[in-house]
PLY file of the C-alpha trace (Angstrom):
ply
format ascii 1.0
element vertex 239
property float x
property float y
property float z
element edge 238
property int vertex1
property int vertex2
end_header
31.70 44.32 96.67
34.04 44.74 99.41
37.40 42.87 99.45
38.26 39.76 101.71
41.01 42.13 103.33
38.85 44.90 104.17
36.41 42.44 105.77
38.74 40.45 107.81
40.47 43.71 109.13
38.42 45.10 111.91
38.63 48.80 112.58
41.27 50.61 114.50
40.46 51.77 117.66
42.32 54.36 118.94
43.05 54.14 123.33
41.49 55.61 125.48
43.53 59.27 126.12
43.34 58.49 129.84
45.21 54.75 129.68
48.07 56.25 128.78
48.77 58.87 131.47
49.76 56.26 133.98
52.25 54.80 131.47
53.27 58.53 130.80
53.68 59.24 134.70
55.70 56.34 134.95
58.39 56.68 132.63
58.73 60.56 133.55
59.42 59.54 136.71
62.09 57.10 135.79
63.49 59.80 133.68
63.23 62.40 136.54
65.02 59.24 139.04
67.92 58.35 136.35
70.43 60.89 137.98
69.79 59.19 141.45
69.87 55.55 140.13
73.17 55.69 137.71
75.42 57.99 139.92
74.21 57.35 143.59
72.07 53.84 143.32
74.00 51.93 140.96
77.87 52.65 142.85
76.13 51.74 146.07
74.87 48.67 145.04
78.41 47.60 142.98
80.38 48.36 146.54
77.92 46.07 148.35
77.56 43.27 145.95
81.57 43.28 145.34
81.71 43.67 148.77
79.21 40.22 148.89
81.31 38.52 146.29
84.25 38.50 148.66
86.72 41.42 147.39
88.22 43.72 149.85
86.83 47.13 150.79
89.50 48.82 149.56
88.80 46.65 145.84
85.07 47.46 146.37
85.22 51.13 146.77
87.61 51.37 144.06
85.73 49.37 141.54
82.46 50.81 142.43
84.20 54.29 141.40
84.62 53.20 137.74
80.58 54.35 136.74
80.84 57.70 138.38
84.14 58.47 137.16
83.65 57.92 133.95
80.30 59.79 134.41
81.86 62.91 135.77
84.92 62.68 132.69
82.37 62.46 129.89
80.42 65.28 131.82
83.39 67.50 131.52
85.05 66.55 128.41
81.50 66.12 125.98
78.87 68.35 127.75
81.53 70.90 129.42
80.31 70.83 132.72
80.59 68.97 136.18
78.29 65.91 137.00
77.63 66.68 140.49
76.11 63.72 142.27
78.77 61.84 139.97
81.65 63.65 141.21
80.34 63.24 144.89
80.04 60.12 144.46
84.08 59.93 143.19
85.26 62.03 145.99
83.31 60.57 148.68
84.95 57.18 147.61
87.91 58.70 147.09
88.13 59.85 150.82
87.17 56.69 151.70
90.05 55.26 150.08
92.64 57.33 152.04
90.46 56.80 155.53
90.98 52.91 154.95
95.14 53.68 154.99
94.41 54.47 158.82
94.94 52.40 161.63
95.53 52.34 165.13
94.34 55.39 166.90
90.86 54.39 167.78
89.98 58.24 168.10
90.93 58.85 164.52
88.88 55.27 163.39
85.86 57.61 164.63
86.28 60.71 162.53
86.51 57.99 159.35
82.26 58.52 159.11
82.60 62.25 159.80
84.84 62.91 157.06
82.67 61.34 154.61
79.81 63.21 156.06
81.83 66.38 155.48
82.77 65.55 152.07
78.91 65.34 151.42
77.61 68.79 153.51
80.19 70.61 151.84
79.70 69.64 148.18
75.58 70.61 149.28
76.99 73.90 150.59
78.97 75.04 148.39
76.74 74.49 145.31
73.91 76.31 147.76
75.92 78.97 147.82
76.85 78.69 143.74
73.29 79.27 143.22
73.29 75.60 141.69
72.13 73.38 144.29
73.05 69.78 144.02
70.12 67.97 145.64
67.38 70.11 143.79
68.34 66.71 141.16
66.90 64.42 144.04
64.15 66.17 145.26
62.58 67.30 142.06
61.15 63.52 141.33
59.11 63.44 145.41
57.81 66.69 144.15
57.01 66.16 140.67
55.56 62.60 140.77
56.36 62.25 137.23
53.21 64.02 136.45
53.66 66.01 133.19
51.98 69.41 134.23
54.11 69.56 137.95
57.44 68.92 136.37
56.69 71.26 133.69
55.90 73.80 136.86
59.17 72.65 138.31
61.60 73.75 134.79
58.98 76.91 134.52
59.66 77.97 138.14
63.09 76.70 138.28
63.70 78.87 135.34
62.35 81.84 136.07
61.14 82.23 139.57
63.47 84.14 142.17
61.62 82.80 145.02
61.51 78.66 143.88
65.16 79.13 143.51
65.90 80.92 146.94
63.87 78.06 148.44
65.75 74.85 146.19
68.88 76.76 147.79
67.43 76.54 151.13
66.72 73.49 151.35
70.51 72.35 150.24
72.20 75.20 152.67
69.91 73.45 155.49
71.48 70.07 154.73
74.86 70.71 154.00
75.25 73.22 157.06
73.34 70.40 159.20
76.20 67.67 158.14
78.98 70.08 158.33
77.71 70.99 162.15
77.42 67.12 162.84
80.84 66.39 161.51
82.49 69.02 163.41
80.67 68.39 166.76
81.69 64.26 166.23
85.57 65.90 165.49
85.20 67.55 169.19
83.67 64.59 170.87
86.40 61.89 169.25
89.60 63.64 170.98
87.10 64.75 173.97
84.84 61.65 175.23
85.69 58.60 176.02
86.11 56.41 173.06
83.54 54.23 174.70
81.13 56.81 174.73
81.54 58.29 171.46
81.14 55.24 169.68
77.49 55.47 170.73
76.93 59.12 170.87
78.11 59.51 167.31
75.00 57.57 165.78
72.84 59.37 167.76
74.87 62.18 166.80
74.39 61.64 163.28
70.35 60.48 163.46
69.29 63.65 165.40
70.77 66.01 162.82
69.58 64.30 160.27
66.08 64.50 161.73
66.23 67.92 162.32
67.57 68.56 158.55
64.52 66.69 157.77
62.34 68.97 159.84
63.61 72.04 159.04
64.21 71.80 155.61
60.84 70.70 155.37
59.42 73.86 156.67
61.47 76.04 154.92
62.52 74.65 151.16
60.23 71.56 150.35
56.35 73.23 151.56
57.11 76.22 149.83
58.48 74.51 147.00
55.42 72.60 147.00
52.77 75.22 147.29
54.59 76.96 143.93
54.46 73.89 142.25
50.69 73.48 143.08
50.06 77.21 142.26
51.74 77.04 138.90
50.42 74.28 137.83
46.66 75.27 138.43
47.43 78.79 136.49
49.03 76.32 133.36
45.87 74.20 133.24
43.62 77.62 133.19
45.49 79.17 130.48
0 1
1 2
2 3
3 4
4 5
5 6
6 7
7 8
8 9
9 10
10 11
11 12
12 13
13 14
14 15
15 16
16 17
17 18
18 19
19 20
20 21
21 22
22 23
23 24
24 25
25 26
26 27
27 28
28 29
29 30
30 31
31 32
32 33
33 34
34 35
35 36
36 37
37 38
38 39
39 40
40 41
41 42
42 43
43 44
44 45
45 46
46 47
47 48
48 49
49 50
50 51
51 52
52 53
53 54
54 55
55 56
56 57
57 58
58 59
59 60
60 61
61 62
62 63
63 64
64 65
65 66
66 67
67 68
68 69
69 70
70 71
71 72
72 73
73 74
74 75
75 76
76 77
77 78
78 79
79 80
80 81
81 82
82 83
83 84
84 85
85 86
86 87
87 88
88 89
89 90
90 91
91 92
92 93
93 94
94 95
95 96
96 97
97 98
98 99
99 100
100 101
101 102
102 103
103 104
104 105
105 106
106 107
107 108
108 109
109 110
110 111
111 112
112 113
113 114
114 115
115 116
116 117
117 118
118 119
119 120
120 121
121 122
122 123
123 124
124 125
125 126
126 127
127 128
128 129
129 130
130 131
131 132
132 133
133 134
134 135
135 136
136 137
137 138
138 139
139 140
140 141
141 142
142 143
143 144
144 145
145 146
146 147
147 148
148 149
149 150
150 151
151 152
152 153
153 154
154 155
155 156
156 157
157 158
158 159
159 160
160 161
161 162
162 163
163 164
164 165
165 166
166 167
167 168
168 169
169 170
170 171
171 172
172 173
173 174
174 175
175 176
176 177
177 178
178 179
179 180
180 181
181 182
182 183
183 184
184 185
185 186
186 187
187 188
188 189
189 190
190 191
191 192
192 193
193 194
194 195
195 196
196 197
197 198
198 199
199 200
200 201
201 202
202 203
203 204
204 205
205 206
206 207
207 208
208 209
209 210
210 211
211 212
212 213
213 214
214 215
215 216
216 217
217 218
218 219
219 220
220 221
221 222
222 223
223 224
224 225
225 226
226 227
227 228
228 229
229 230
230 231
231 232
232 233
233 234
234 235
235 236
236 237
237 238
C-alpha cells in the first residue's frame, strides 16, 4: 500500500533541454556586457544624472571617476594588471578635468573635444600595437551573442589563432588611428578657420571619421572575425 506522501507528490519532470538555452544565452551575454556596463555605462550615466541633480561639471566628472578608479586600483593591486576600459575611463575624465580649468580663447574651447578624442585613439592604439587590444572587450559580446558555442570559438581563436588576433588588432589600430587623424586635423582647423566655421566643421569632422572607422573596420577586423567565429564553431559542433 503506497503512502499518502508518495501519492500526493506527483513526479518530477525534468525541462525541456531547449527552455533553457535562451535563459543560458541571456545571462552569457550579460556576463560578456559587464566590462562595458560597470566601467563605461555606469560612469556615464553617474556624470549625467549628477549632472541632472544639479552639481557642477567639474563635481560630476569627478564623482563619476570614483567606480573606475577604484576599478583600475583593485585591478592593479589584487589581480596585478591594468583595467583598461577602467583606466580610460579615469584618464579621459581626468583630461576633462584639466580642459574645464580653460577659458577664454575660443580656439582652445574647440580642441577641449579633440583632446578627449585623443586620449581615447591613443589608449586603442597603443594597446593595438601591445598586441592587447582594448576594444576586442566590446566587440566580443555583437559577435558572440551570448551563444555558448561562438564565445567558446571566440577564447579558442583568441587563444590560439594568429590570424583572429591580427584581425582583433585591426580593427582597434583602425579606430584609434581614425580618432588620432580626426583630433589632429580639428587641432589644424581650430588655429586655421574661422572660429565660426570650425564650430560646425568639427562635428562633421568628427561624424565622417567615425563613419569611415565604421566602414573600414568593418571590412577588415569584424567580417573576418566573423567568418572564423562561424568556421570554428561549425568544426566544434562536428567533433
Amino acid at each position: 500500500m503506497s503512502s499518502p506522501a508518495a501519492t500526493l507528490t506527483a513526479p518530477a519532470v525534468d525541462a525541456p533541454a531547449g527552455a533553457t538555452a535562451p535563459i543560458e544565452r541571456r545571462k552569457a551575454l550579460v556576463d560578456s556586457l559587464k566590462p562595458l556596463l560597470v566601467d563605461v555605462a555606469l560612469p556615464l550615466a553617474a556624470y549625467y544624472a549628477l549632472k541632472a541633480a544639479g552639481l557642477s561639471t567639474f563635481g560630476a566628472l569627478a564623482w563619476s571617476s570614483v567606480v573606475p578608479a577604484l576599478r583600475t586600483v583593485w585591478g592593479a593591486v589584487r589581480e596585478r594588471r591594468l583595467n583598461g576600459l577602467a583606466a580610460l575611463m579615469v584618464s579621459v575624465n581626468a583630461v576633462s578635468l584639466l580642459l574645464g580649468l580653460v577659458s577664454g580663447d575660443p580656439r582652445l574651447m574647440l580642441l577641449k573635444d579633440s583632446a578627449v578624442s585623443s586620449v581615447i585613439g591613443l589608449a586603442f592604439l597603443v594597446t593595438a600595437l601591445r598586441g592587447r587590444p582594448m576594444l576586442s572587450a566590446g566587440l566580443r559580446p555583437w559577435l558572440t551573442r551570448g551563444e555558448a558555442g561562438k564565445t567558446a570559438a571566440w577564447e579558442r581563436l583568441s587563444a590560439g589563432s594568429p590570424a583572429f588576433h591580427r584581425a582583433e588588432i585591426r580593427f582597434s589600430a583602425i579606430w584609434g588611428g581614425a580618432l588620432l587623424t580626426e583630433c589632429a586635423v580639428r587641432a589644424v582647423g581650430a588655429y586655421t578657420v574661422p572660429v565660426e566655421t570650425m564650430v560646425w566643421a568639427g562635428t562633421v569632422l568628427m561624424v565622417a571619421s567615425m563613419v569611415l572607422a565604421f566602414l573600414v573596420s568593418g571590412r577588415f577586423g569584424v567580417v573576418p572575425m566573423e567568418r572564423m567565429i562561424e568556421a570554428e564553431t561549425a568544426a566544434s559542433s562536428d567533433r
